[in-house]
DRENZADREN-144907 format. One record per residue: x, y, z of N, C-alpha, C in turn. Coordinates in steps of 0.1 Angstrom, whole numbers, padded with zeros to 4 digits, always signed. Each point is the difference from the previous one (the first is absolute). Example, Ala and Ser with C-alpha at 12.3 -4.5 7.8 and 13.67 -1.06 7.14 Angstrom:
BEGIN
+0132-0057+0078-0009+0012+0000+0009+0012+0000-0004+0011-0007+0009+0011+0000-0008+0011+0008
% end
This chain:
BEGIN
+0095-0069+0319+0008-0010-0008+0009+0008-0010+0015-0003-0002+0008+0006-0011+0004-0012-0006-0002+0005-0012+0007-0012-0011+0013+0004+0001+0009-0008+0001+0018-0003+0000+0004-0001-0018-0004-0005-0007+0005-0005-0015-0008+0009-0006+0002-0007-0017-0006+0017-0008-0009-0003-0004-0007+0008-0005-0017+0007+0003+0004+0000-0016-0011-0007-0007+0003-0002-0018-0010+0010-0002+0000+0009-0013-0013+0011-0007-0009-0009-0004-0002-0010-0001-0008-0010-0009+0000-0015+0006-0009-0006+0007+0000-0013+0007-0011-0009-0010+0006-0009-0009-0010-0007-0003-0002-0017+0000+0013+0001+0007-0001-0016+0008-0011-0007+0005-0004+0014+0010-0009-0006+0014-0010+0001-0006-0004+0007-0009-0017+0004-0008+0002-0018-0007+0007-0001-0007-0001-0013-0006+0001-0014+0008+0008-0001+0008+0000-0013+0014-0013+0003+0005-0006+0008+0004-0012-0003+0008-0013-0006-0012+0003+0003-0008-0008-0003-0013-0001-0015-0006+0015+0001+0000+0001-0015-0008-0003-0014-0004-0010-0006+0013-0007-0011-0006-0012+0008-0011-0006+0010+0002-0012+0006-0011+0005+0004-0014+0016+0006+0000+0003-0001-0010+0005-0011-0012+0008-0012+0010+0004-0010-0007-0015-0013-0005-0005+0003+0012-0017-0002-0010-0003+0007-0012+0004+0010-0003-0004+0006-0015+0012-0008-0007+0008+0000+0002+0010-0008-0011-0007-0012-0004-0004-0007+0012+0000-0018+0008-0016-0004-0016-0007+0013+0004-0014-0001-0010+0007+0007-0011+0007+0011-0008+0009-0002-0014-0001-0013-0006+0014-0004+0008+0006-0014-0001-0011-0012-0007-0015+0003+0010-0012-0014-0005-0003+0001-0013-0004+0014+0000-0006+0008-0012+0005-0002-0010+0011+0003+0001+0009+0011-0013-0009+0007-0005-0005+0006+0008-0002+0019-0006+0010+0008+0006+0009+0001-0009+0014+0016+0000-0002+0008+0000-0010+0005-0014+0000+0014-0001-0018-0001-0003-0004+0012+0005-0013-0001+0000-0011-0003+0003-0013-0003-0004-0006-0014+0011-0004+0006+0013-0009-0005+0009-0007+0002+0006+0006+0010+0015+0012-0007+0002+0010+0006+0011+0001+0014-0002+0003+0004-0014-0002+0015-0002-0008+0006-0001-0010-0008-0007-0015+0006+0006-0008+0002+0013+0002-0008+0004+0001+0004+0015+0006+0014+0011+0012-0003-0009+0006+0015+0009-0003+0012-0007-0005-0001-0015-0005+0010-0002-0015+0003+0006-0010-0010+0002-0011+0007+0006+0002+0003+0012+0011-0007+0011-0002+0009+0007+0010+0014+0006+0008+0001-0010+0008+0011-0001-0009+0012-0003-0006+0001-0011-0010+0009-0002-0014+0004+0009-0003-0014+0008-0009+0004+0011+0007+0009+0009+0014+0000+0001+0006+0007+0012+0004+0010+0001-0001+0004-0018+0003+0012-0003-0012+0011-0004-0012-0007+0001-0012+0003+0001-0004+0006-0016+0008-0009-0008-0003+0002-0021-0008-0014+0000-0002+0000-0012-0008-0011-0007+0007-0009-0008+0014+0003-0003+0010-0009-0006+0013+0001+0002+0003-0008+0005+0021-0004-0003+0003-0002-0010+0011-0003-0006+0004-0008-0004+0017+0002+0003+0001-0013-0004+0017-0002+0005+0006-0002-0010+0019+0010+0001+0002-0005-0010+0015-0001+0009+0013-0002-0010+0012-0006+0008+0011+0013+0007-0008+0010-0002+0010+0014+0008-0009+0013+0003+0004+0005+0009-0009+0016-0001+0005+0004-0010+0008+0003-0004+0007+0006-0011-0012-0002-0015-0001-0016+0000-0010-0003-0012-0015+0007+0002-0001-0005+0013-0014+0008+0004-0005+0015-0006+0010+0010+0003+0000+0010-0004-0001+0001-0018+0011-0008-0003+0006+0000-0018-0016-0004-0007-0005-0011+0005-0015-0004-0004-0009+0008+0002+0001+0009+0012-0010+0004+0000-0003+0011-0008+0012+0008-0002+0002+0012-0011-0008-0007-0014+0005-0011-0001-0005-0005-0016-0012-0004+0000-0003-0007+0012-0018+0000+0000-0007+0011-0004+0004+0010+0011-0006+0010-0004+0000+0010-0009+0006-0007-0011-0001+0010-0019+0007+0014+0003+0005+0003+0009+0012+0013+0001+0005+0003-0014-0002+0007-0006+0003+0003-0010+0018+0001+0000+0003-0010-0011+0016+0003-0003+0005+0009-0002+0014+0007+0008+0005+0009-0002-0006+0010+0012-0011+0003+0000-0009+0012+0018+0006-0007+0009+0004+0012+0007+0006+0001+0015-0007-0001+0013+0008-0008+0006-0006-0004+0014+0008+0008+0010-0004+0002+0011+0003+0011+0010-0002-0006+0012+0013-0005+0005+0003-0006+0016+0013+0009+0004+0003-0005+0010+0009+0005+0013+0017-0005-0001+0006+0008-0001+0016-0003+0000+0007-0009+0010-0009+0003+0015+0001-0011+0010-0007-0012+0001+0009-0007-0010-0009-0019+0002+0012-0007-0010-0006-0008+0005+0010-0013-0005+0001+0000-0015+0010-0002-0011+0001+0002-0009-0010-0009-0012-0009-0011+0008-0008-0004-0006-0012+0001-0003-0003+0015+0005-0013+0007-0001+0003+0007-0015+0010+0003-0001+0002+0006-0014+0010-0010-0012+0006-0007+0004+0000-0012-0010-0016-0003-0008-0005-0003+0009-0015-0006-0005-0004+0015-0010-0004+0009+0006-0002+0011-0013+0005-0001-0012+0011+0002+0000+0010-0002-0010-0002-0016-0006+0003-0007+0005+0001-0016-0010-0015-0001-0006-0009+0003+0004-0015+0002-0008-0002+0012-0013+0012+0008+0000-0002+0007-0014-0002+0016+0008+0003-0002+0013-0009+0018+0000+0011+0008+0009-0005+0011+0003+0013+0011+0000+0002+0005+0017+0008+0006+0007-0002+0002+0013+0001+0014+0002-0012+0004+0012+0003+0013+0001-0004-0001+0018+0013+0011+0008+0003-0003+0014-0006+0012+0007-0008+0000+0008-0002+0007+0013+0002-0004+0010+0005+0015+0011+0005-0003+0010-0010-0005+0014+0004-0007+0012-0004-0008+0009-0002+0012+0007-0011-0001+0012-0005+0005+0011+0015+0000+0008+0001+0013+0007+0007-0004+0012+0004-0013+0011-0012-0001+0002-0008-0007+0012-0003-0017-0001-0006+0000-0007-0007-0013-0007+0010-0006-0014+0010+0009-0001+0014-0009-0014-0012-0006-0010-0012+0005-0001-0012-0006-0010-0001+0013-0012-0006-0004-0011+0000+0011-0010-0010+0010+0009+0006+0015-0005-0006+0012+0011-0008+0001-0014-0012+0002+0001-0012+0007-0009-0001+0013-0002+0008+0010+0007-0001+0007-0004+0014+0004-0009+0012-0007+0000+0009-0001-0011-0006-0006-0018-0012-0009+0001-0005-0006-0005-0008+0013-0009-0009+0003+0009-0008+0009-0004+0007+0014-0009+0013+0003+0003+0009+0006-0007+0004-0001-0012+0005-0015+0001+0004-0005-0014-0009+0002-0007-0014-0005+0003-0012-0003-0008-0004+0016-0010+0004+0012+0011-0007+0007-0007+0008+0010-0001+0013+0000+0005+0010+0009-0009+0010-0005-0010+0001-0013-0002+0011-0009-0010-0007-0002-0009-0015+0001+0003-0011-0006-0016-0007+0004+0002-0008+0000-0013-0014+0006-0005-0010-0009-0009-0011+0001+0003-0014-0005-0003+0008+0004-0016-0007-0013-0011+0002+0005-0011-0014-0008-0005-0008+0011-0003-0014-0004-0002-0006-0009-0011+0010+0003-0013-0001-0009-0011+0007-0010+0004+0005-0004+0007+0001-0013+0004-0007-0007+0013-0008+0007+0010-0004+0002+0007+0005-0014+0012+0014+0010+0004+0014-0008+0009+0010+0010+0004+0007-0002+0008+0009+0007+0008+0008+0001-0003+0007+0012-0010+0015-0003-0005+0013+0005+0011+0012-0002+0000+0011-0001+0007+0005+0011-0012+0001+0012+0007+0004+0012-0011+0019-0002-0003+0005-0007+0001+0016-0002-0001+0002-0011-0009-0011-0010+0004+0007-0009-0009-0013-0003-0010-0011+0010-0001-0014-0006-0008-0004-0008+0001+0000-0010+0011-0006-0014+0002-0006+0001+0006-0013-0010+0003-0014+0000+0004+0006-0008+0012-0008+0006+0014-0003-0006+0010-0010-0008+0003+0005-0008+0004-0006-0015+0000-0006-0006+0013+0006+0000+0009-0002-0006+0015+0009+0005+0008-0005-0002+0013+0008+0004+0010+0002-0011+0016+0014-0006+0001+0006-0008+0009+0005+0005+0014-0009+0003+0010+0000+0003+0014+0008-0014+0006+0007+0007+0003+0013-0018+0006-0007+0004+0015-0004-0015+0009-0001+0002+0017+0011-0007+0005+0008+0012+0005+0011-0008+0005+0004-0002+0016+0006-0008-0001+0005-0003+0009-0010-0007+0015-0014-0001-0008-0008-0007+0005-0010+0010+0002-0003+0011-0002-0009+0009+0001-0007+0004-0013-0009+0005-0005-0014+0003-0010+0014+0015+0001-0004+0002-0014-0004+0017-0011-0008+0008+0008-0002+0007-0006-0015+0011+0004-0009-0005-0013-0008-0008+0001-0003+0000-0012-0013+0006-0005-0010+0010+0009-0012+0003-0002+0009+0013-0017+0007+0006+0012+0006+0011-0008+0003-0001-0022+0007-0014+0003+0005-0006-0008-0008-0004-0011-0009-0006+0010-0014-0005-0009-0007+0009-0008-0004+0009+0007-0010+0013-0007+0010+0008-0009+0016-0002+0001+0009+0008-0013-0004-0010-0008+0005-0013+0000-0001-0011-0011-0015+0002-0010-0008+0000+0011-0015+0004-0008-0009+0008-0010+0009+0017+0010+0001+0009-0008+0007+0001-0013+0010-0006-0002+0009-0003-0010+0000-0015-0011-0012-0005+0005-0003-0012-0005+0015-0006+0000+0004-0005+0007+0012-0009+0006-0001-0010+0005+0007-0011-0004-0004-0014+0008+0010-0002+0012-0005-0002+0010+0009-0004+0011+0001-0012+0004+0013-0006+0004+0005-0012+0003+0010+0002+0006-0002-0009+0019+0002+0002+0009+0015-0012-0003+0013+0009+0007+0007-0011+0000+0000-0007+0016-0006-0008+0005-0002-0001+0010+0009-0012+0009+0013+0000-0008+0009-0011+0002+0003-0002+0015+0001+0011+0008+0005-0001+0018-0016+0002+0011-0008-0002-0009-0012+0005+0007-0014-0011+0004+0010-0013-0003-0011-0010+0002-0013+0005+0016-0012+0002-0005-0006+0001+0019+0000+0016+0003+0005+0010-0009+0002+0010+0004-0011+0009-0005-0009+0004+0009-0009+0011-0004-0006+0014-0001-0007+0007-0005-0001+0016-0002-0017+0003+0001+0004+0010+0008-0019+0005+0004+0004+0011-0010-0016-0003-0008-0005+0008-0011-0007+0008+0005+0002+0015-0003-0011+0006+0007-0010+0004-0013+0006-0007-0013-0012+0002-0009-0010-0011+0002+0003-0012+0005-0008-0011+0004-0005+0001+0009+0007+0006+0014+0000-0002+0012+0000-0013+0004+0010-0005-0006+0005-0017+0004+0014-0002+0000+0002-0009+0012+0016-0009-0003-0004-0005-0014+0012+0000-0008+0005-0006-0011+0008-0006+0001+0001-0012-0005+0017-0008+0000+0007+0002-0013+0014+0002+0003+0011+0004-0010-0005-0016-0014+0000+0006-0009-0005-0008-0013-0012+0000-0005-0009+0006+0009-0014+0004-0004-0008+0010-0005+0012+0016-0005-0007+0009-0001+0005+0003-0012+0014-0002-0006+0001-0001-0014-0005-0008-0013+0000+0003-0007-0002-0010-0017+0002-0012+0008+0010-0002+0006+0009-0013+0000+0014+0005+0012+0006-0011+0003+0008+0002+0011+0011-0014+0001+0014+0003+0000+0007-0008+0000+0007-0006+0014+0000-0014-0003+0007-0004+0018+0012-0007-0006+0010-0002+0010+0013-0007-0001-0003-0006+0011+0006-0014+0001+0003-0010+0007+0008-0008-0002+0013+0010+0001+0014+0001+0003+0002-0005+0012+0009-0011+0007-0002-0003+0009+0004+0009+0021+0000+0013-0008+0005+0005+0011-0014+0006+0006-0009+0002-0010-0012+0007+0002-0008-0001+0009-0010+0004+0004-0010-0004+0015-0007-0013-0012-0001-0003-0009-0005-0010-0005+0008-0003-0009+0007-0012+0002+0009-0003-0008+0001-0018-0005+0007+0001-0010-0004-0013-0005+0021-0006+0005+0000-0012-0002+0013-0004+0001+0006-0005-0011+0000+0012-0010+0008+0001-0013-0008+0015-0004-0002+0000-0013-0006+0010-0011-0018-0005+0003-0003+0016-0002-0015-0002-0003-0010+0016+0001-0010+0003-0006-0009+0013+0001-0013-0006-0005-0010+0011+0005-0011+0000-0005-0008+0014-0006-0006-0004-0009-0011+0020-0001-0011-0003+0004-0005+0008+0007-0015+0002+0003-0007+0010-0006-0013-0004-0002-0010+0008-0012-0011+0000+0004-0008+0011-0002-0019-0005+0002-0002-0001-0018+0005+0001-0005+0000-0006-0016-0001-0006-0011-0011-0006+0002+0001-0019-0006+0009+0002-0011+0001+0008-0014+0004+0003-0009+0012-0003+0001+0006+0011+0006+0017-0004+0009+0007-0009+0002-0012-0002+0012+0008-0015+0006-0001-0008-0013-0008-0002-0009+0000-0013-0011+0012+0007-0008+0006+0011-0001+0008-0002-0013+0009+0002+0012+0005+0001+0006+0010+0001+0014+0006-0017-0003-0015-0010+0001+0004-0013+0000+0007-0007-0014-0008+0005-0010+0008-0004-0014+0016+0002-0004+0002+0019+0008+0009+0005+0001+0015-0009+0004-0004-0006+0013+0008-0008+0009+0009-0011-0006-0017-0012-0010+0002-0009-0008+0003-0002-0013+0009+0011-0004+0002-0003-0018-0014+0009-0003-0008+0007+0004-0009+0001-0008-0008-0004-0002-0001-0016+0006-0012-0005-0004-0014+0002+0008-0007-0004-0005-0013+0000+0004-0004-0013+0003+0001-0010-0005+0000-0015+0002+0014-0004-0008+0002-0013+0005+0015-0005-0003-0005-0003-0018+0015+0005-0003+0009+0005-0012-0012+0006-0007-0009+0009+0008-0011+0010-0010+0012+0014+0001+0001+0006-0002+0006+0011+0003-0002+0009-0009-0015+0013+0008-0004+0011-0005+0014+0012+0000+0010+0002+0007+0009+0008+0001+0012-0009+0008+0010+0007-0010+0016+0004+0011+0001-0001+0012+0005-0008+0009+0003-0002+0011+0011-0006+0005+0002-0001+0013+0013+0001+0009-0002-0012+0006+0011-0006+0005+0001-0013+0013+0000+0008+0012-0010+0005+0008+0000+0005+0006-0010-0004+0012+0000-0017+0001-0010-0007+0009+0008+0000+0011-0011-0001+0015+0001-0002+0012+0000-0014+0002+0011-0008+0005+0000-0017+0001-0007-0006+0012-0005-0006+0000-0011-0006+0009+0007-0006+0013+0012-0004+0002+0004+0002+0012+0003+0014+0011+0005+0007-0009-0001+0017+0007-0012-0001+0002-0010+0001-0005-0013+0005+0000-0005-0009+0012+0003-0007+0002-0004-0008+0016+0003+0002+0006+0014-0002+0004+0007+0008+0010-0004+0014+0003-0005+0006-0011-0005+0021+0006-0015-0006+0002-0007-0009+0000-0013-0002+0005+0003-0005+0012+0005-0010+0004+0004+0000+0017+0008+0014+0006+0010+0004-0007+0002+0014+0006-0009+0009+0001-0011-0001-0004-0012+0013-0007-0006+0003+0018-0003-0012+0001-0008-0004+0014+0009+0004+0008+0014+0001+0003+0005+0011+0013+0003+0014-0005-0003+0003-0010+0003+0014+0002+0000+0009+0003-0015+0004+0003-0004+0008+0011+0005+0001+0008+0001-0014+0010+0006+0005+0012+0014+0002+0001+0006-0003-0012+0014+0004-0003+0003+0018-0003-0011+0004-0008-0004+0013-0005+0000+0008+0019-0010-0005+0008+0000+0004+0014+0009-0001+0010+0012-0010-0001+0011-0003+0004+0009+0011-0003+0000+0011-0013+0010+0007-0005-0006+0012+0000-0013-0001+0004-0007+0016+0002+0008+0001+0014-0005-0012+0010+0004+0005+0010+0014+0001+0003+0012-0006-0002+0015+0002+0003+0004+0015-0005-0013+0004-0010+0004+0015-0007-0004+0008+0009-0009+0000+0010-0007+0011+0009+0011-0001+0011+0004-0014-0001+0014+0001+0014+0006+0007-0003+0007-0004-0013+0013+0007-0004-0002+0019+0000-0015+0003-0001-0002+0015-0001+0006+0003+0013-0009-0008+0011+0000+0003+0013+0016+0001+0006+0006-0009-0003+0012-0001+0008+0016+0011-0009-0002+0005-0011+0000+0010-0004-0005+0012+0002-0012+0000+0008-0001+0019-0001+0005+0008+0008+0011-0010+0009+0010+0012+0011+0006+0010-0013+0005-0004-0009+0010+0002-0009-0006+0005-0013-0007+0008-0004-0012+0003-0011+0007+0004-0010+0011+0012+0007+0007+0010-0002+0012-0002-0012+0000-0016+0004+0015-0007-0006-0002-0008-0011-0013-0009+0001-0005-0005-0009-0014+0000-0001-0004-0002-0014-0012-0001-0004-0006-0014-0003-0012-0003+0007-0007-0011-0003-0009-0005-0010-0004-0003-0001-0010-0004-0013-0012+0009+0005-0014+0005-0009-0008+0008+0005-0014-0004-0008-0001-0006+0003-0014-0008+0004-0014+0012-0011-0002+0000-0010-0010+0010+0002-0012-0002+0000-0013+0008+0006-0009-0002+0006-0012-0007-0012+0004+0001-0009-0008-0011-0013+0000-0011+0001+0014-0006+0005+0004-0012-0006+0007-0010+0015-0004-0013-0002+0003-0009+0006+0013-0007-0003+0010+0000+0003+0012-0004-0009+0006-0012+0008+0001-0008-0009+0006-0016+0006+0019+0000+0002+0005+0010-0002+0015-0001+0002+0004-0012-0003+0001+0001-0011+0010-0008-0011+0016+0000+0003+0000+0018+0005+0017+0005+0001-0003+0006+0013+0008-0001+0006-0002+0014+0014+0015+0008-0001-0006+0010-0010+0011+0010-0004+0000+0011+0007+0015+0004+0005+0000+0015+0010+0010+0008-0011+0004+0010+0007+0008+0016-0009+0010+0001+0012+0008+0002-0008+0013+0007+0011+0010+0006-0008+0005+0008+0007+0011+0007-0008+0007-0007-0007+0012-0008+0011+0007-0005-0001-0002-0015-0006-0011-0004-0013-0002-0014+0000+0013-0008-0001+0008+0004-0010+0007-0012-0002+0013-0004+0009+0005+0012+0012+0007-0004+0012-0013-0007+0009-0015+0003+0004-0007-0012+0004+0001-0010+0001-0001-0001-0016+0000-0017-0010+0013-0009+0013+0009+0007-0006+0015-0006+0001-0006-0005+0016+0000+0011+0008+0000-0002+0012-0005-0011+0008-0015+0002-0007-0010-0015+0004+0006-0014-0009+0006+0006-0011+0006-0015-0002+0008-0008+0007+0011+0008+0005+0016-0005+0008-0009-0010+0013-0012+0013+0007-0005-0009+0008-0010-0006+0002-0001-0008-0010-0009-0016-0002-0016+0007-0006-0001+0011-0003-0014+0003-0009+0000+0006-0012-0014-0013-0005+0005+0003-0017-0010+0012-0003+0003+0008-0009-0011+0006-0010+0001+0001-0014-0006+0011-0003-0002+0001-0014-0004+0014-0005+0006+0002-0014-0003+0018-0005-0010-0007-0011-0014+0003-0002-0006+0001-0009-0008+0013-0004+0006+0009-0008+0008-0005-0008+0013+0014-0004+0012-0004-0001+0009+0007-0001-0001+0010-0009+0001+0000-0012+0000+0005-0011-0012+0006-0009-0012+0009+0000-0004+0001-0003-0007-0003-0018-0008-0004-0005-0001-0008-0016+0004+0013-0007-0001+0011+0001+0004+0013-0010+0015+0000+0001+0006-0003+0012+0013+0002-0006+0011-0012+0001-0012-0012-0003+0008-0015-0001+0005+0005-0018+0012-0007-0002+0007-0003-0015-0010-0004-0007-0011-0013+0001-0005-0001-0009-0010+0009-0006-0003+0011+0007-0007+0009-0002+0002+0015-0002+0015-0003-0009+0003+0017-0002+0000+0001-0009-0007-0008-0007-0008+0006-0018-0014+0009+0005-0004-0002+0011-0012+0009+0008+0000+0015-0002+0015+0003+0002+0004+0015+0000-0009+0005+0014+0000-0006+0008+0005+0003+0015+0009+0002+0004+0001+0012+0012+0014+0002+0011-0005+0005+0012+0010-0003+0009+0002-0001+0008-0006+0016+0003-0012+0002+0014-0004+0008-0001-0015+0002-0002-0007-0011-0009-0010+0005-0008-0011-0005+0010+0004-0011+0010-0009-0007+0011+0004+0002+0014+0000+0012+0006+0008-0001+0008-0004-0008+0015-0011-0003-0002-0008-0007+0016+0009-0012-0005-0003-0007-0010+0003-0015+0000+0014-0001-0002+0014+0014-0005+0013-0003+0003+0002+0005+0017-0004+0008+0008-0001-0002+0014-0001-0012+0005-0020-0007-0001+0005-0009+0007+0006-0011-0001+0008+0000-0016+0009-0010-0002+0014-0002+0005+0001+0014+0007+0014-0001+0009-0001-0002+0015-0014+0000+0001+0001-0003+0014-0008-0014+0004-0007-0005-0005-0011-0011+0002+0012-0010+0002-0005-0012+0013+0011-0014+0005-0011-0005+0002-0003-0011-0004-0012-0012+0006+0005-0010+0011-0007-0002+0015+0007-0002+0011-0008-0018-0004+0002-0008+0011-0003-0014-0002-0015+0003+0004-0008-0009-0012-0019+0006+0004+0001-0020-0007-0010-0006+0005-0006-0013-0002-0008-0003+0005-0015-0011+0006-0010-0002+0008+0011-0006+0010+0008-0010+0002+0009-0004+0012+0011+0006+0003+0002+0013+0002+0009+0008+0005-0004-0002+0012+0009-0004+0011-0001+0002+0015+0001+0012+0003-0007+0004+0016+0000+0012+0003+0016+0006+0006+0004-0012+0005+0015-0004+0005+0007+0006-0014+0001-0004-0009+0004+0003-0012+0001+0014-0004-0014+0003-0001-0004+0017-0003+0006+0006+0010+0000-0002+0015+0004+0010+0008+0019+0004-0006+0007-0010-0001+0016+0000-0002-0002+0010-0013-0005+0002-0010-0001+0000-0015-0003+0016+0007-0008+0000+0008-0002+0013+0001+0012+0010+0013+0002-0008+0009+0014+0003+0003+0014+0001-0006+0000-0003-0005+0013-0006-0013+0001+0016-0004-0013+0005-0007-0003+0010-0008+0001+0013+0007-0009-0003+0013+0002+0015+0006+0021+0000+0009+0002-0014-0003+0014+0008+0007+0011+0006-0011-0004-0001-0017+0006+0003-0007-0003+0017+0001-0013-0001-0001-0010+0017-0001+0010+0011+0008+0001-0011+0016+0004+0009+0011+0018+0005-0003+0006-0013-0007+0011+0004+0002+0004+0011-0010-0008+0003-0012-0001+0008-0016-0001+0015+0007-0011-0001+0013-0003+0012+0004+0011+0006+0008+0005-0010+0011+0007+0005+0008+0015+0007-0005+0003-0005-0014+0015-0001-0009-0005+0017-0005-0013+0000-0004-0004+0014-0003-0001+0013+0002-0003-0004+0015+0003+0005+0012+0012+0007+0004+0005-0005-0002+0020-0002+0005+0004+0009-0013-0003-0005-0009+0006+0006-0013-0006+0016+0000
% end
């Protein structure tokens, strides 16, 4: 089968038509109720969000972005100590740092896995700072501030290394908090456990977005944190509400930062296909290896590492030439996408950092070459085959012009 018309990076029509008498039932029961915001619909999807993530608490609040920002503040992060994530992620892994009062500090990504490399980690930790024993904490020898926690982004639908990560954080009494926004489903064999773990389970705390592009996605705004925590999760929840603890009690400062009870239904009927949505995108990713490895040479595939179970959120390749690609697949009829162009060290809003160009060089490499091809649970195979012909006739014609020249 070949698809004739164009092949979109993102299909979320057909996810929602096949859905829609179950979803407009969540409105249809709203509507009887009037419960909007809160209320049992969200409690619902929090217990069983958290079952699925195999923690002991959700909670929902209205963005990954908040998820993260709360969770920093739940967890008493000292104002002003630095947190330490990855230059390759979405700018809202480090927003959240920053809007909670604390400071950022960047290591560079794994080749392979575009996840924080632990042994870049392990560098910072013990050549940028020193143990300061009367304070018994981890100073950042440049700027004297105390290290605080540390934010392993899984991207692109794949786990961190996190055993590594874990036992630095440990050693260094560091709190970790997983940003686990593209990783709904996605899991990591511990070999300190000797167990699958699921992404949101092995940190303090772990943030999800349900943005609606996501493998779990809501149809507007929405996130959740997961905790084994009771502590947490309760000030996580006050956090959300003003602060309160019961209505207009208010022990602390807080944010409008509730999950509305119609999203929260709607991602409980979505909760229940995701898996095999999660399996639908494992498998199009083993095709897409397969029907690519004539060609290894030209481009680079995603690479799977042997830890981790990765739900492909993104099915991101490397090529020289990305952005003649881009063009290329666009004119004929396939969409994609660069996530993410610009690395956060040398975005504008971040040149009070006193970063340059240089200082990360995995994550400014693979930011000139990384194109995300069309990845969704209903991608036809008719579809993927073009998407991948499309591609190798650009490859061939780059080579052959090379050639000649």
């Amino acid at each position: 089968m070949t698809n004739t018309g164009n092949i979109p990076f993102l299909d979320l029509a057909t996810q929602h038509q096949e859905l829609e008498a179950d979803l407009l039932a969540v409105v249809k029961k709203a509507f009887e109720t009037a419960g909007f915001v809160g209320g049992p619909m969200v409690e619902e999807f929090e217990g069983k969000f958290a079952d699925f993530c195999d923690t002991r608490y959700c909670v929902g609040v209205n963005s990954g972005t908040d998820a993260l920002r709360f969770g920093f503040l739940a967890a008493g992060l000292e104002q002003g100590s630095v947190v330490v994530t990855v230059p390759h992620t979405f700018i809202a892994t480090t927003e959240a740092i920053t809007q909670a009062g604390l400071n950022i500090a960047f290591v560079d990504i794994h080749e392979t896995t575009y996840t924080m490399d632990p042994e870049k980690l392990r560098g910072y930790l013990e050549d940028q700072c020193v143990f300061d024993a009367a304070l018994g904490k981890l100073v950042e020898r440049a700027s004297n501030r105390v290290v605080s926690a540390v934010v392993p982004v899984h991207l692109y639908g794949q786990t961190a290394d996190m055993d590594p990560i874990l036992d630095l954080a440990k050693k260094y009494n560091l709190v970790v908090i997983e940003d686990a926004c593209q990783a709904h489903g996605a899991e990591y064999f511990s070999s300190n456990t000797g167990t699958w773990r699921k992404a949101g389970s092995m940190g303090l705390a772990a943030a999800f977005s349900f943005y609606p592009g996501k493998n779990l996605g809501a149809c507007g705004e929405g996130g959740a944190i997961t905790t084994n925590d009771e502590a947490l999760a309760k000030r996580m929840k006050m956090i959300r509400d003003h602060g309160q603890a019961r209505k207009y009690y208010h022990d602390i400062e807080g944010y409008n930062g509730r999950l509305d009870s119609i999203q929260a239904g709607w991602l409980t009927v979505k909760l229940r296909h995701l898996s095999k949505w999660n399996d639908s995108r494992r498998n199009l990713a083993h095709r897409y290896h397969e029907l690519f490895s004539d060609i290894s040479s030209e481009i680079v595939v995603p690479q799977e590492a042997t830890w981790t179970k990765g739900v492909y959120h993104l099915y991101v390749v490397r090529v020289a030439e990305r952005q003649a690609l881009q063009a290329h697949l666009g004119a004929v009829g396939v969409g994609t996408g660069i996530h993410y162009p610009i690395p956060l060290h040398l975005q504008k809003a971040y040149q009070h950092l006193g970063y340059k160009a240089g200082d990360f060089p995995v994550t400014e490499r693979v930011a000139n070459e990384i194109l995300s091809l069309p990845m969704f649970p209903h991608l036809g195979h008719g579809e993927q085959d073009d998407v991948v012909r499309k591609t190798k006739e650009f490859l061939s014609s780059m080579l052959a012009a090379t050639s000649v020249s």
